[in-house]
C-alpha positions in Angstrom: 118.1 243.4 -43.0 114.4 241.4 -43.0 113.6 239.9 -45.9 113.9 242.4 -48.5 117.5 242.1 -50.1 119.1 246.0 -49.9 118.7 246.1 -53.7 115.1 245.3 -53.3 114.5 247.8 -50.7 116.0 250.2 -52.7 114.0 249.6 -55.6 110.6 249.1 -53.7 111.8 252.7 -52.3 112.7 254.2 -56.4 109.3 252.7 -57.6 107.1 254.5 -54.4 109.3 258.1 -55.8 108.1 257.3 -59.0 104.7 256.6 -58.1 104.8 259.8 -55.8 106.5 262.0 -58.8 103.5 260.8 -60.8 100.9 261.5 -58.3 102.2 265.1 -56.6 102.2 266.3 -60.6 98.5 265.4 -61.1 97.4 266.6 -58.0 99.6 269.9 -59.3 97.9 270.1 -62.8 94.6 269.3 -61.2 94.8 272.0 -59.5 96.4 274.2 -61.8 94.4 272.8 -65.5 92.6 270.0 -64.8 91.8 269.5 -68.4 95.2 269.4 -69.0 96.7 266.1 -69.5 99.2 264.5 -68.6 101.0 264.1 -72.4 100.3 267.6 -72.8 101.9 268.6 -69.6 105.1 266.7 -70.8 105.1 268.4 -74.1 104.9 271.8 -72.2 107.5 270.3 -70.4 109.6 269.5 -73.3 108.9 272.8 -75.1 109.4 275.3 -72.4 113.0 273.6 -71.6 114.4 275.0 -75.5 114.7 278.7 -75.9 114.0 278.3 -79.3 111.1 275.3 -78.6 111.1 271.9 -80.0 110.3 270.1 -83.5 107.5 267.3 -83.1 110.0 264.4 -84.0 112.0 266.0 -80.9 109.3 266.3 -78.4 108.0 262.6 -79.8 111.5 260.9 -79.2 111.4 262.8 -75.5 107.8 260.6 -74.8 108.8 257.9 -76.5 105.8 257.7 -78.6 105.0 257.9 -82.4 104.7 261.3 -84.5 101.0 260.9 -85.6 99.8 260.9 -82.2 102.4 264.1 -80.6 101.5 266.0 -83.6 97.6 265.5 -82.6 98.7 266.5 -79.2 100.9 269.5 -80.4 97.8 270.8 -82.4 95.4 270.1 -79.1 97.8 272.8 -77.2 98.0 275.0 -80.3 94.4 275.7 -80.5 94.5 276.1 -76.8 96.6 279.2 -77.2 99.5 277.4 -75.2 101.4 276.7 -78.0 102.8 277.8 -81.5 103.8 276.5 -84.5 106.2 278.4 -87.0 108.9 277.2 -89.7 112.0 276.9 -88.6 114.7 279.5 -89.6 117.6 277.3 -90.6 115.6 274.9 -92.5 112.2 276.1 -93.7 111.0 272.2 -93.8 110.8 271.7 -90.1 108.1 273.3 -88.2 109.4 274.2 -84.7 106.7 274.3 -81.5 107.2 276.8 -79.3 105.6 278.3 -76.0 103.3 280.8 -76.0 103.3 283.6 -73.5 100.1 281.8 -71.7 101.9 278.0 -72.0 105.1 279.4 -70.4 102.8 281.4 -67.3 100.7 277.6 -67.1 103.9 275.6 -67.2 105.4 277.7 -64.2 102.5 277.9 -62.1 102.2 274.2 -62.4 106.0 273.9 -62.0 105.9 276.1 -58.3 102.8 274.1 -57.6 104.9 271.1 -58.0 108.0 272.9 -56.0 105.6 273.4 -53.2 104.5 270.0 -52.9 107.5 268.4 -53.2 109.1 271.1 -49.9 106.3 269.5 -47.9 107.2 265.8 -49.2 111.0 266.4 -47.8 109.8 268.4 -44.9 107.4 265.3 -44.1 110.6 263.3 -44.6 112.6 265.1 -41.8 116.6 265.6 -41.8 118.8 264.1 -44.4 121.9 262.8 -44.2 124.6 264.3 -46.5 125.2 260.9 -47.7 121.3 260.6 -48.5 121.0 264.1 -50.2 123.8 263.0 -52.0 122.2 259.2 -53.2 119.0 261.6 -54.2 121.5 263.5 -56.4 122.7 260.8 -58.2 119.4 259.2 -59.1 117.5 262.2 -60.1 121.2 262.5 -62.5 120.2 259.1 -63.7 116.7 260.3 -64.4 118.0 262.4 -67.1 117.9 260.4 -69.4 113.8 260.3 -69.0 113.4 263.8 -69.0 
């Protein structure tokens, strides 16, 4: 097997996905929004998943990062037009944020420019074992819990 333990190859191979995730989504916002960042395009992310949207202390806990700052983000996309915010109607002291028609077309275009990159990444790849397809399955279930 060389000199890369199996573990470590697979590893070395998770981190260049990673990397590669990263890089085909900024190349897809770029050419999408290329004032968009990329915290923003999470939050879009975030928001768009929830019928009913997301409060900031959600879509904080989601990016692991402090209220102060998401809700500075939140209010960036709001007065963008990409975003709204609006009381929520079980409990009238949490604001829920929620997609506007605009965020929702951005966040799919983005999403299909993603889609269409990524075909070209597995084309590029060439055939897959079952057994492989399968291993991809299982770590983009253990990525889950990033999402």
């Amino acid at each position: 097997m060389g000199t890369q333990t199996r573990s470590g190859r697979a590893h070395a191979a998770l981190e260049a996905v990673a990397f590669g995730s990263v890089a085909v989504t900024t190349r897809a916002l770029l050419t999408v929004s290329p004032d968009l960042t990329f915290g923003q395009w999470r939050a879009l992310v975030i928001v768009g998943e929830q019928p009913d949207g997301a409060t900031v202390s959600e879509i904080a806990a989601r990016l692991g990062a402090e209220i102060s700052p998401v809700s500075r983000l939140v209010s960036r996309l709001v007065a963008r037009g990409l975003m709204v915010r609006a009381k929520d109607v079980q409990d009238r002291r949490v604001t829920r944020v929620s997609m506007t028609p605009s965020g929702r077309e951005l966040r799919e275009t983005v999403l299909e420019r993603r889609r269409a990159i990524l075909g070209g990444v597995l084309e590029d790849a060439g055939p897959m074992e079952p057994e492989v397809e399968a291993a991809l399955e299982r770590i983009g279930r253990a990525f889950r819990e990033y999402l």
